[in-house]
N, C-alpha and C positions, 0 to 999 in steps of 0.2 A: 292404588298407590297412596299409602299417608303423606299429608299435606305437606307443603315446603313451610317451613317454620322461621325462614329470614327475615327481619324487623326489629326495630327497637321496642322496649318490652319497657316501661316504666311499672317503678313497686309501688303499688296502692296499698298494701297492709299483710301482716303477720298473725297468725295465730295460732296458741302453740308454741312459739319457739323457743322460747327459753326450755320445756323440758324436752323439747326435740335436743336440745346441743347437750343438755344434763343427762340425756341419754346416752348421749354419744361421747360423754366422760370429759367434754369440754370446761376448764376451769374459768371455775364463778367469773375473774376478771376477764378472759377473753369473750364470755356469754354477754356481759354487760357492755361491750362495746360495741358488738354485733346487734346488737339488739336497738343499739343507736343507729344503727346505721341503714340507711334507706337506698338500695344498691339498684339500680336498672339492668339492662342484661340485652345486649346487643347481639344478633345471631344470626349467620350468616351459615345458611343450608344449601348446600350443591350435592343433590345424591344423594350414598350414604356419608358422604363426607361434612361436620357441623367445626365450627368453631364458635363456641361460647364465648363472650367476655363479657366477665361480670363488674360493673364500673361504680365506683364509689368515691365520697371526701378520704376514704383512710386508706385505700388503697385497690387497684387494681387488679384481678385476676383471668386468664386468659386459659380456654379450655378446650383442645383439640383435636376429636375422635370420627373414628367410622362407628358409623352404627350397628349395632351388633357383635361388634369386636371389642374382644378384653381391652383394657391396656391399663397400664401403671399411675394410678394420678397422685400425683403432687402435692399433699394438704400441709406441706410445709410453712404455708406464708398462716395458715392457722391455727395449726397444733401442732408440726411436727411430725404428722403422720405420711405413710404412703398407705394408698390400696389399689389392690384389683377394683374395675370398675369395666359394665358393659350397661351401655345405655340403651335400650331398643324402641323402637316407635312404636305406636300403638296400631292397629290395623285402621286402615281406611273403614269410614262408615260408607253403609249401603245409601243411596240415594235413591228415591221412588220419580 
């Protein structure tokens, strides 16, 4: 069984990100505020059921799914975007 993943999660560092978001066709001023911003990530795992929220000074995001299940995400409060999205866990490691 993969691990229960509920905890507060604080950001220690980024690397990469700015062309991770230039990849993703995010514009220069939204990159540059993101990049300010030092977001923790609160998660509370029951099952295959997760709720993400992503917590920040500019603003909050909150993220809903089963695991393994598509579903519609929201990237409105950042670009204006929706997509399909399926998140799955990784297998449990073996243990000797």
């Amino acid at each position: 069984m993969p691990p229960n993943l509920t905890g507060y999660y604080r950001f220690v560092s980024q690397k990469n990100m700015e062309d991770y978001l230039q990849a993703l066709n995010i514009s220069m001023p939204l990159r540059k505020i993101a990049l300010l911003l030092k977001p923790d990530k609160e998660i509370d795992h029951q099952g295959n059921h997760m709720i993400v929220k992503t917590l920040s000074t500019f603003r909050n995001y909150v993220l809903e799914f089963e695991v393994g299940v598509e579903f519609e995400e929201d990237l409105s409060i950042m670009d204006g975007r929706k997509c399909q999205t399926t998140l799955d866990m990784p297998p449990a490691r073996a243990t000797s």
